[in-house]
N, C-alpha and C positions, 0 to 999 in steps of 0.2 A: 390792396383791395379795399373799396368800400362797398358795403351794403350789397359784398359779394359781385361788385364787378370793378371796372375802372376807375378810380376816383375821379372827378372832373377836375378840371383846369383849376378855376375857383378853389375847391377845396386844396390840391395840394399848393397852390400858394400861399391861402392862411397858414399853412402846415410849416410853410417854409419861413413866414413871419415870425411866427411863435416858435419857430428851433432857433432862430436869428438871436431871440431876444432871450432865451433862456441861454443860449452863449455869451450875450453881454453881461449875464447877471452872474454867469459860472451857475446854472439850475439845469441838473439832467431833463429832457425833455419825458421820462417816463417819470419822475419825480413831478414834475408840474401837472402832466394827465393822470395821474394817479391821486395827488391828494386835490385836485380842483373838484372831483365828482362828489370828495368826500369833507369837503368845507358845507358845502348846501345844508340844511337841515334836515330834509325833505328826503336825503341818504343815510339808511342804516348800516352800509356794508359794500362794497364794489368787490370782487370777485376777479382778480386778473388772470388768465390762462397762466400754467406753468408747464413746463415739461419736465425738471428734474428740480432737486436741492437745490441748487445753486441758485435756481431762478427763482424760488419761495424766499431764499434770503435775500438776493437782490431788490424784487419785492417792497420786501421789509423795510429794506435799507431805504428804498424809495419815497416809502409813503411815511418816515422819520424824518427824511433828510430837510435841513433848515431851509426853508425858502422865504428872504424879507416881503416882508408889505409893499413894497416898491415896486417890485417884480412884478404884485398882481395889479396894481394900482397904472404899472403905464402897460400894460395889456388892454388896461380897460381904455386907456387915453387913448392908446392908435387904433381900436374899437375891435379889436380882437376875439374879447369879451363882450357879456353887456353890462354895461354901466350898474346894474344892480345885483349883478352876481356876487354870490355870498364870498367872500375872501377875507 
């Protein structure tokens, strides 16, 4: 779902770029939308639904997990990003 209906075309094949590329890098893809919001300055805090334990640790594990410079650096290249996003 987006914005509580179908996602567009467009949108899920960024979606499908950026799961591509966090596969060539070994980067879970909740790992990358979790600490990308949280790189900005401009974010105090991101808040992810959970429904049990398991998924507060997961989580956890996510927005820790190492992800290189590179990773964000050719997101920006194939313009996935924008070019001045905080990373």
């Amino acid at each position: 779902m987006y914005f509580y209906s179908h996602a567009p075309h467009e949108v899920l094949e960024r979606a499908r770029r950026i799961k591509a590329i966090c596969d060539n890098f070994k980067v879970p893809l909740k790992a990358a939308a979790l600490q990308f919001g949280l790189l900005h300055p401009a974010v105090a805090s991101t808040i992810p639904g959970s429904r049990s334990v398991s998924e507060i640790k997961e989580n956890l594990q996510m927005i820790e997990y190492p992800i290189p410079c590179d990773f964000w650096s050719h997101l920006k290249r194939v313009k996935l990003i924008p070019e001045d996003a905080p990373t």
